[in-house]
N, C-alpha and C positions, 0 to 999 in steps of 0.2 A: 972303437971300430966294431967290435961285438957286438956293443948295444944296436949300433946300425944296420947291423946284417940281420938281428932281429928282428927288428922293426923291420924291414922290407920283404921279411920269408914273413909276417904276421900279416901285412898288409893286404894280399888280394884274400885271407881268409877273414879281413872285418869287413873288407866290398863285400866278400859273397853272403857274409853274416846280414848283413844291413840289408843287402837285395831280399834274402831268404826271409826278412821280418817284414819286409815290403810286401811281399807276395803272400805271405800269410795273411797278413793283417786283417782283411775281410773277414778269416774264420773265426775273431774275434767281437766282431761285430754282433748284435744281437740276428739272431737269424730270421729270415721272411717269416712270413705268414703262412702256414698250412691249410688254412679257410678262410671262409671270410662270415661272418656277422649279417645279419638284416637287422635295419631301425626300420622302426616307425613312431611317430609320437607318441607320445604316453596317453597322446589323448586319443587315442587310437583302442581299441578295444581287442582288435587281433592283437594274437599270442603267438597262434601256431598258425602253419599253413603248409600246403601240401608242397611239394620240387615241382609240380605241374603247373598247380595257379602261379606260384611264385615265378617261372617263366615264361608263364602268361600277361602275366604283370610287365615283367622287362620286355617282353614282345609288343607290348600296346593292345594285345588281344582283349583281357579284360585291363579296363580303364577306368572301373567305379568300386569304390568299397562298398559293401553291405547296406549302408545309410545313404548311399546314392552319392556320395563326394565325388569329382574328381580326383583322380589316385595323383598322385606328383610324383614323375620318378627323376633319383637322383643317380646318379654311378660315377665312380671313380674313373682314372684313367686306364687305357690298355699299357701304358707304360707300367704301372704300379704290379706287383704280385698279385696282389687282391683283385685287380683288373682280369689278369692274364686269367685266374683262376675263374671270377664270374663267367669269363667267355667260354672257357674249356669247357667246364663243369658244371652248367650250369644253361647258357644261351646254346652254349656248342656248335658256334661260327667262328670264325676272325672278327677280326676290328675291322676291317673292311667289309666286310661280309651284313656286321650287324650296323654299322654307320650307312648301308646302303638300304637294309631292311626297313630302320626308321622312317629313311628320305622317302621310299615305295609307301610307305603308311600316311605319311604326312601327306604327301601329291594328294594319292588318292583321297582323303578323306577322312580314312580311317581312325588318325589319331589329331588330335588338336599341335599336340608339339612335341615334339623330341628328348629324351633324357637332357638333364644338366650333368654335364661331369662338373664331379666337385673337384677341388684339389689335395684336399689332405685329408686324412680320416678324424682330425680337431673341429674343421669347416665342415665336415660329412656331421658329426654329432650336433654341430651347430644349427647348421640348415634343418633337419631331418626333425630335430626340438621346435624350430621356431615355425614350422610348416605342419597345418595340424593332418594334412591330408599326405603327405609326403612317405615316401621309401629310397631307401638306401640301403648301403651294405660301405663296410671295414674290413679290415684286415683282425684274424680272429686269435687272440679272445681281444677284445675292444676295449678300447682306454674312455670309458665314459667317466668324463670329468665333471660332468653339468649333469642334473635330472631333465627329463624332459624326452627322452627316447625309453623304448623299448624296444627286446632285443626278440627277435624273432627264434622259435624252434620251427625244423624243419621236418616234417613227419614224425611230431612227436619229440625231435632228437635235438638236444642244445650243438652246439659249436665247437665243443669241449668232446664231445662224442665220438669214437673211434666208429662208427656208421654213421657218422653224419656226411649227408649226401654233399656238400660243397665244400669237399676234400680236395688240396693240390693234389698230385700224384708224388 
């Protein structure tokens, strides 16, 4: 009969145990991304480039590398961290705002075609390697598994940078 009364005065404190590991649980998860990465291919000769061209670049503004390529741009999703953060940080619109940007560029003219979102930043290092003309960005510092990318500095400044300009808040 003791044991019993135990057991049921123990009981809603293993529910609220078990909820409380629930609800944690997240902060044990590896944490987001703080920035995000620019690839370009290796066969790519940029290194560095300035926060201006480089969202000039995602804008469609400029469309050609140095040697006259067409630029390939890639981007992740608005869903992702790394998304959220290009847009914030970087485009400094909405996803709405820059999906309607593109379609005004395309109508017009201006740009041949629209970003690919990639899906994952494995596919992002994929693409980004197999396309000699291509850009992209990841979620920062970048799990490059494969050679074939390079990692873009932005004014100078790696990813790793406490002033590097493609900082979450």
């Amino acid at each position: 009969m003791v044991m019993r009364l135990m057991v049921m005065r123990f009981q809603p404190l293993a529910i609220a145990a078990v909820f409380l590991l629930l609800a944690t649980a997240p902060a044990f998860a590896e944490p987001p991304p703080t920035s995000v990465s620019f690839l370009v291919s290796a066969r790519n000769t940029m290194r560095d480039i300035s926060a201006g061209d480089l969202r000039r670049i995602f804008l469609g503004e400029i469309s050609r590398w140095a040697n006259g390529h067409r630029i390939i741009v890639f981007v992740r999703s608005s869903e992702t961290q790394e998304g959220r953060i290009f847009l914030d940080r970087l485009i400094r619109m909405s996803d709405i705002d820059y999906s309607q940007w593109w379609l005004g560029s395309v109508f017009r003219g201006r740009s041949a075609n629209s970003p690919r979102v990639i899906a994952s930043d494995d596919a992002m290092v994929k693409a980004v390697a197999a396309t000699p003309d291509a850009i992209g960005f990841v979620a920062a510092p970048p799990v490059v598994t494969e050679s074939g990318v390079g990692i873009l500095t932005i004014n100078g400044r790696a990813a790793s940078d406490p002033d590097y300009p493609i900082r979450g808040r």
